[in-house]
Each structure stands twice: as C-alpha cells, then as structure tokens.
KELUM-739337 format. One record per residue (C-alpha): x, y, z. Coordinates in pm, 1 decimal. Example, Ala and Ser with C-alpha at 12.3 -4.5 7.8 and 13.67 -1.06 7.14 Angstrom:
<recs>
+----------+----------+----------+
:       xx :       yy :       zz :
+----------+----------+----------+
:   1230.0 :   -450.0 :    780.0 :
:   1367.0 :   -106.0 :    714.0 :
+----------+----------+----------+
</recs>
This chain:
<recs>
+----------+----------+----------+
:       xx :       yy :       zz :
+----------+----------+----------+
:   1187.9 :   -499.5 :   2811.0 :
:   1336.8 :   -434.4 :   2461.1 :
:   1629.4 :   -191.1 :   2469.6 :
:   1584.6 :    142.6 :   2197.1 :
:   1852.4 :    -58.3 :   1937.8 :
:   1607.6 :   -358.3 :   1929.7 :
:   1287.1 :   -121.9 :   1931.3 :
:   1436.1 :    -25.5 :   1583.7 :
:   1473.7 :   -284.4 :   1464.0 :
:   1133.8 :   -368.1 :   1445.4 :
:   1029.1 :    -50.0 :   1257.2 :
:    920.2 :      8.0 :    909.0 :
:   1038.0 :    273.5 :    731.4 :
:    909.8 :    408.2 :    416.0 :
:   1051.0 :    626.6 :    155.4 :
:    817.3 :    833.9 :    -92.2 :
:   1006.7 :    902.4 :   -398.1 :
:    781.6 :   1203.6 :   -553.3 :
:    838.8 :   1403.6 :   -916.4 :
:   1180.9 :   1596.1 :   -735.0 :
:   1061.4 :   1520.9 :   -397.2 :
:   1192.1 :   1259.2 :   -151.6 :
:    980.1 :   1205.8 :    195.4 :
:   1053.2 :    922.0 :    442.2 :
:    809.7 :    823.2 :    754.0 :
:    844.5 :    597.9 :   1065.3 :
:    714.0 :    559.4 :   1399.2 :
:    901.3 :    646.4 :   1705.0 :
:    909.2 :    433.8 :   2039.4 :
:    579.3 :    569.7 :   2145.5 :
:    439.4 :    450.9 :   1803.6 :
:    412.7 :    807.5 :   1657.4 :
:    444.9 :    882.1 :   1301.9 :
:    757.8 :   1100.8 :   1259.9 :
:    772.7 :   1245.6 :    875.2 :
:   1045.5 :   1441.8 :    731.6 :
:   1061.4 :   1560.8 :    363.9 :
:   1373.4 :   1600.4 :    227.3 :
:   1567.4 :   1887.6 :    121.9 :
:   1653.6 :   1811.1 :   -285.2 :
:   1999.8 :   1913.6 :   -466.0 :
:   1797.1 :   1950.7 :   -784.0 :
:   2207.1 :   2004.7 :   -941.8 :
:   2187.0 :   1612.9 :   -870.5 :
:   2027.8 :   1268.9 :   -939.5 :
:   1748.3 :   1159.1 :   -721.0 :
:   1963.5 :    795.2 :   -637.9 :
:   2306.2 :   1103.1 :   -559.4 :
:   2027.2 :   1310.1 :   -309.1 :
:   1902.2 :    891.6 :   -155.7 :
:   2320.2 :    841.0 :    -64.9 :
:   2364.5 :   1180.5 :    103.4 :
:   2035.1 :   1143.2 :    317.5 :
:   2125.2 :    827.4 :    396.2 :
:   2486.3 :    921.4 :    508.4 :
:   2327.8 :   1223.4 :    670.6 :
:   1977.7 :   1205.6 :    770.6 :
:   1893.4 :   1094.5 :   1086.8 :
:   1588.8 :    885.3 :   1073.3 :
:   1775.1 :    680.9 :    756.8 :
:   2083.7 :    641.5 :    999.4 :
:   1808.7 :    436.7 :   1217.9 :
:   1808.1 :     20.0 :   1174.1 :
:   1467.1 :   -145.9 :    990.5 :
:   1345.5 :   -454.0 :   1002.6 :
:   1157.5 :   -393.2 :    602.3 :
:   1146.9 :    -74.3 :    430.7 :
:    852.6 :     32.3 :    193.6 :
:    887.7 :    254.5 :   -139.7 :
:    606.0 :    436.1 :   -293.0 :
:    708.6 :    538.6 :   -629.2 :
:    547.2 :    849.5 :   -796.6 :
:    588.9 :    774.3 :  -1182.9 :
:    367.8 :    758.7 :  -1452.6 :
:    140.1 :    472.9 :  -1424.0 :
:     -6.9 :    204.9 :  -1701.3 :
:   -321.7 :     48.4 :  -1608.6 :
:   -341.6 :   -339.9 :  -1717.8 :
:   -597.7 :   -569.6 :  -1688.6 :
:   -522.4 :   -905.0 :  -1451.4 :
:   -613.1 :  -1180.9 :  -1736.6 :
:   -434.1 :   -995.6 :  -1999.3 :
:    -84.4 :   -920.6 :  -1809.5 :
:    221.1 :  -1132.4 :  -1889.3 :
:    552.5 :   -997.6 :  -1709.6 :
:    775.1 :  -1046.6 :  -1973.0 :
:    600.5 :   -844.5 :  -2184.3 :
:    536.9 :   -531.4 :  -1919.8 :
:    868.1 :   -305.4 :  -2021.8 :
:    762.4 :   -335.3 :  -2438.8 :
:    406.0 :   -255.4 :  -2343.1 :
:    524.8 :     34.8 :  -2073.0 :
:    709.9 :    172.8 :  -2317.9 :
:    437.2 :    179.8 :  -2608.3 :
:    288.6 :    397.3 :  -2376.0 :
:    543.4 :    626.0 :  -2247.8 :
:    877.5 :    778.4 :  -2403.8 :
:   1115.8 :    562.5 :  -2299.0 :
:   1398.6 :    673.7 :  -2098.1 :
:   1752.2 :    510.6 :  -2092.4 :
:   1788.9 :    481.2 :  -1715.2 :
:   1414.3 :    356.0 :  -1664.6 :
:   1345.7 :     13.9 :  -1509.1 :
:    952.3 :   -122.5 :  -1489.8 :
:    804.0 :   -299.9 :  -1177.0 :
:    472.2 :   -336.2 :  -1110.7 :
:    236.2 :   -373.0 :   -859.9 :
:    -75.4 :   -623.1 :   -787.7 :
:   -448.5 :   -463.2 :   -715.0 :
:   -638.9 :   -804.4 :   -684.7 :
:   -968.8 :   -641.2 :   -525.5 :
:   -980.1 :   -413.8 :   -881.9 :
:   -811.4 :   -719.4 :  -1094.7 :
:   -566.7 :   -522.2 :  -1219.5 :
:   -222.7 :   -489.5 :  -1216.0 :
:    -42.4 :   -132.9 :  -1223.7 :
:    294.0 :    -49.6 :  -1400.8 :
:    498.2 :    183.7 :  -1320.3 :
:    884.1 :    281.3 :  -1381.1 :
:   1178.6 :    399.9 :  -1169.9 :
:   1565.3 :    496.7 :  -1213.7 :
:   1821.1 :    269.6 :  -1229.5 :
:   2084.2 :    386.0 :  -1011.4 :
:   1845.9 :    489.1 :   -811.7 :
:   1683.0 :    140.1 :   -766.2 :
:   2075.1 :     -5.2 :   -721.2 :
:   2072.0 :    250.1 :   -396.8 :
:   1759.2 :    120.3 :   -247.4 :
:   1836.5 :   -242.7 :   -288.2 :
:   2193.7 :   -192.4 :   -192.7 :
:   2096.2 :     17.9 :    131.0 :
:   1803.2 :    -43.3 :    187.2 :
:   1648.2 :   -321.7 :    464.6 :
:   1415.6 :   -598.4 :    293.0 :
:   1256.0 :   -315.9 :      5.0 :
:    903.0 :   -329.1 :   -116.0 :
:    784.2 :   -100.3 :   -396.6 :
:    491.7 :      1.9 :   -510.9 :
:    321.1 :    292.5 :   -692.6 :
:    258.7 :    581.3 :   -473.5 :
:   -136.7 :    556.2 :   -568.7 :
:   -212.4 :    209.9 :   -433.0 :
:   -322.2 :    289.8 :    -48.5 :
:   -558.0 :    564.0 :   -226.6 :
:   -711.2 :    339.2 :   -523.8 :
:   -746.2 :     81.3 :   -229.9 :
:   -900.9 :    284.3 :    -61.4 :
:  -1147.0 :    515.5 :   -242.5 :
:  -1228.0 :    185.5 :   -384.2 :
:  -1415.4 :    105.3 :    -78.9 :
:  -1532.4 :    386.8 :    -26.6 :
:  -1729.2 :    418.5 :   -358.2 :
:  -1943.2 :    118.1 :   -271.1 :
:  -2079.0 :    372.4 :    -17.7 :
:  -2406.2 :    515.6 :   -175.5 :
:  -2638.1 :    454.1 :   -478.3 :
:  -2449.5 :    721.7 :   -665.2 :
:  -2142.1 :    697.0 :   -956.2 :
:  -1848.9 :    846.0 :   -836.4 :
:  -1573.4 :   1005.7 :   -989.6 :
:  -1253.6 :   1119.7 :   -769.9 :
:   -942.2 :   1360.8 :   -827.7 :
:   -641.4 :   1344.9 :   -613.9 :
:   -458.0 :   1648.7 :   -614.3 :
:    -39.4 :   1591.1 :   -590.0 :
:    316.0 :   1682.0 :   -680.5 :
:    123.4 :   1990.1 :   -945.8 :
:    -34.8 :   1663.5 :  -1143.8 :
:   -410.3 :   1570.2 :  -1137.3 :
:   -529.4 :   1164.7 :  -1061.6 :
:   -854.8 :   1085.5 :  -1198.6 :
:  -1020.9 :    782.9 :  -1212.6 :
:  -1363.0 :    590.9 :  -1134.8 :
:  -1472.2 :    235.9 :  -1047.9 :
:  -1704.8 :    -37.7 :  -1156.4 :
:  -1765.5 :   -274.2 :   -867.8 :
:  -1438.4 :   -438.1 :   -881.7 :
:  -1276.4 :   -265.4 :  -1137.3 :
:  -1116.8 :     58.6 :  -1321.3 :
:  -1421.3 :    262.2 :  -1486.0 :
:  -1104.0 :    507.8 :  -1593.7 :
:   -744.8 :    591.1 :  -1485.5 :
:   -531.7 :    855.4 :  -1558.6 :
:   -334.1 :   1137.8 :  -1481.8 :
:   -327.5 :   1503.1 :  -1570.9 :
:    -73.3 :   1813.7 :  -1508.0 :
:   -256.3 :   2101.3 :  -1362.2 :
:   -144.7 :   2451.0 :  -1316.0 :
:   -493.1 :   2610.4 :  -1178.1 :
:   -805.8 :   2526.0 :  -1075.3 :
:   -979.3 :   2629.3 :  -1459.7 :
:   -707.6 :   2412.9 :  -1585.4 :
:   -852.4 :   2076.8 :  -1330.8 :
:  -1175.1 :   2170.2 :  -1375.9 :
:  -1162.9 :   2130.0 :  -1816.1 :
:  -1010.1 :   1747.3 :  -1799.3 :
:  -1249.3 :   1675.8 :  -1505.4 :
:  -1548.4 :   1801.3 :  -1726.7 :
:  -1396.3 :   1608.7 :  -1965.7 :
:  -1368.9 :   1250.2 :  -1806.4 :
:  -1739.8 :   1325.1 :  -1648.4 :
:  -1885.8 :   1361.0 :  -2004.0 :
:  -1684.1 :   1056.2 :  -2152.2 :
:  -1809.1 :    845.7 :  -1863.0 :
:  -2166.2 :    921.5 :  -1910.5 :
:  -2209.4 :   1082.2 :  -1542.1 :
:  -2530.0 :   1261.1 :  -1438.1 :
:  -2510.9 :   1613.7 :  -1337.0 :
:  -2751.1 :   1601.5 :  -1097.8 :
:  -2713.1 :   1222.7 :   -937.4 :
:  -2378.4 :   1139.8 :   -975.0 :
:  -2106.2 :   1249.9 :   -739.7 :
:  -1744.4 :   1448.6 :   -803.4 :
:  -1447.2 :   1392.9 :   -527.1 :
:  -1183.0 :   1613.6 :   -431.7 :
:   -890.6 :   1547.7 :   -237.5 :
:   -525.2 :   1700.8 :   -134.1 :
:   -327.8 :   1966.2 :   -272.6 :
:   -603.4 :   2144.5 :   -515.0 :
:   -447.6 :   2434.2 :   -681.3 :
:   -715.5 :   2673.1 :   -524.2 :
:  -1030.0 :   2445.9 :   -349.1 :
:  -1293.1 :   2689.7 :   -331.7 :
:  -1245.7 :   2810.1 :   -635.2 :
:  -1240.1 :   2453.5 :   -804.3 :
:  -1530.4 :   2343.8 :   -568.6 :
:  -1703.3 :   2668.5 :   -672.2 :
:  -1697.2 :   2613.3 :  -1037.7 :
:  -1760.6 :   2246.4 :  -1087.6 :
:  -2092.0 :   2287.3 :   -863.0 :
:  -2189.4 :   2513.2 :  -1174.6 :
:  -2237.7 :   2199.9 :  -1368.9 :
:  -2228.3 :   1950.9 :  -1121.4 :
:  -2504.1 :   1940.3 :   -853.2 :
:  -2317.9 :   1681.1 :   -584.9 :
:  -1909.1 :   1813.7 :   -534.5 :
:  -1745.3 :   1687.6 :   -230.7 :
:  -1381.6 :   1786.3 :    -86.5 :
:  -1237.0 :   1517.2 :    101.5 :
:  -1063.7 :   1673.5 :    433.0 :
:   -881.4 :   1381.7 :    572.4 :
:   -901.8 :   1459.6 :    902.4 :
:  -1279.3 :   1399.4 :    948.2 :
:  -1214.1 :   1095.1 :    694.4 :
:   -995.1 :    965.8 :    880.9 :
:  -1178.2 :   1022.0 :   1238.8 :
:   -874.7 :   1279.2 :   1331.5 :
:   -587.2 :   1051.5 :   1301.7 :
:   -294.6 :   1189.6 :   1433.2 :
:   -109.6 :   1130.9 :   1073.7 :
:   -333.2 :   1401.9 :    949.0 :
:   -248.5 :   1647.1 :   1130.2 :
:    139.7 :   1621.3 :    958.1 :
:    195.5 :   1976.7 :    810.9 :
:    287.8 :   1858.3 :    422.7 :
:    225.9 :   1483.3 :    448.0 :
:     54.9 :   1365.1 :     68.3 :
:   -262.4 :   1209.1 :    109.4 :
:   -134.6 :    864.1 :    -16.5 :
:    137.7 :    865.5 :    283.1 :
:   -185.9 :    915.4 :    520.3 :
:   -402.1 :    646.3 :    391.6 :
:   -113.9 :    405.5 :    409.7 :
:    -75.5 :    498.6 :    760.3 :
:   -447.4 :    488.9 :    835.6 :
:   -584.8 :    216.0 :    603.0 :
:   -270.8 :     -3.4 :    471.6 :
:   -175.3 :    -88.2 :    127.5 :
+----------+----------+----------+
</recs>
C-alpha cells in the first residue's frame, strides 16, 4: 500500500492565476477535489503573493508529480496555418499594449485549428518554473472552448456563448471546427453584457428566433440578463453546471470558476 508521502507524489496540482486572483486545486487521498483561493496582498506583485503561499500555504507545501497553470490574460486568436512562433510576441503585441515585464506563450487547440496566445509576468513565470514541479501552462479558457466546442455540435441551431468571469465578458461562436468569433469584453452590469452581446449576434448574422444565446458563470445579475436578451432573442439558455455536469462533486465548490470545473470534469 502506498504510504501518504508517495500518495502525493502522484498528485497534480494546478494553479489559476486570475486578473488579482490566485486559486490552486488538488485532490486529496480519497480523490476529492480540495480548492482554496488565495488571499491577495494587492500592495504586492502577483510572482511576491506565489512565494509567500508557497512558503505558507498548505496545499503548495504538498509534493507533485506535474503542476498545471491556467493563465487569465488577454488572449489573441491565430489561425493554425498562419502561426510561426518566432513571430508570436511582435504579433501579440500589435494587438495589445505592451508591457515591460510581459512574456508570450501560447497554447495549441488542434480540434478548432487554432492556436491561442496569451501573456504572463516575468518574475512571476521565474517563480513557477523555479518552484514549481514539471509546469504546464495554458490559457485559463481552453477546458471551456474545448468544451462548448462539443457541445455546439449538439442541435441544428447556431450558437453563440458568454462566459461570465473575473468582472470580464468571453464571447465567442464556432464553425464546425473552428472560431466563428473570439473575444473578450469588461462588464459592469447586466445592460452593459447584454449591448456587446447584441452586438456580436447582429455582426454574426444570428436569427432571433432559431438561433441560440448561452450563458454561463458569474453573470453580473442572471435573471435580469436572461430577462432582457429573451426580448430580442427567442432561444436564451443559462448554463448551471451542476445539471451540465450530471452533479459532479466539483460543482458544488462554493467560488470555483467555471473553467476550473470543466477541467476537472472534461480535461483540457
């Protein structure tokens, strides 16, 4: 029988790096999720709040075998045949200011033949690598693209999804095995969602009374978002993840993101 030490060391454990949040998730010996978000020194860096959780926290103080990082930054969408590596920071930073402490990585989504970049701090990608057991990164959005991916092949009907998060909008739509549209929105109230989702629905071409509008997480105020969009959109859906997900125990994790869920539930 394996002792508790070398039980350990077989875990994964995976860090969620959010916009001023940090989250990490494992399993314990009776292969139960245990989460635990983070109490941030915003007075600090993100990579000076990794070192004291990891000096302090007790589920980093544990041994892993690999650790995972999902990195919530913005994202640039690139098409598989057209990316070249060494040309993803100059093209990264075409699209976004570019910030002195800012390193790109990217991440491979070969069922949408894409690949997704993304950016995060310097120091505090020196902590992870220096600390951290065997570290794979990817953008915080891949188990949910993934995902929803599938689940749009479900139906006759287009379908355009918005994942609520860290006070920021995700919007996007698929084509078979492809991006229809990507991107990402601040939102402050549901009025607020509601405009850019309007928006992306009219610029896609979507029918009001065939086509179908997805909700999930942290909506600024559901039935009031719900409420509204049905006023121009005949089929709204909220996603609850607990019937999604057939009640997974991971969903029943007071203030677990719905991308930590899916990766639970459905992988990367």
């Amino acid at each position: 029988m394996a002792t508790n030490e070398q039980t350990n060391t077989l875990r994964r454990l995976v860090l969620r790096v959010g916009k001023g949040s940090l989250m990490f998730t494992t399993t314990d010996n009776q292969s139960q999720v245990v989460f635990e978000q983070y109490p941030i020194n915003s007075s600090i860096t993100m990579a000076a709040n990794l070192r004291e959780a990891l000096r302090t926290n007790d589920i980093l103080t544990d041994s892993y075998l690999r650790t995972l990082i999902m990195v919530d930054s913005p994202v640039l969408m690139v098409p598989t045949d057209l990316f070249r590596e060494e040309e993803k920071v100059e093209l990264y930073f075409h699209a976004y200011t570019k910030k002195a402490q800012q390193i790109v990585l990217h991440s491979v989504l070969p069922d949408l033949n894409s690949v997704v970049l993304f950016s995060i701090d310097k120091d505090l990608l020196a902590v992870i690598n220096d600390r951290m057991s065997q570290p794979s990164i990817i953008a915080a959005m891949v188990p949910v693209w993934h995902h929803l991916h599938q689940r749009s092949y479900t139906g006759t009907h287009q379908k355009l999804y918005g994942y609520f998060h860290d006070r920021c909008m995700e919007v996007f739509s698929f084509a078979k095995n492809r991006f229809k549209f990507c991107n990402t929105y601040t939102v402050n109230n549901s009025s607020n969602a509601l405009y850019y989702l309007l928006s992306v629905w009219k610029q896609l071409g979507l029918e009001p009374e065939h086509d179908e509008l997805h909700l999930v997480g942290d909506l600024p105020d559901e039935e009031a978002l719900t409420n509204e969009a049905r006023q121009f959109i005949k089929r709204v859906f909220f996603i609850n993840p607990s019937g999604e997900f057939n009640r997974a125990p991971v969903t029943q994790i007071a203030g677990m993101p719905y991308d930590l869920m899916t990766l639970y539930v459905k992988g990367r």
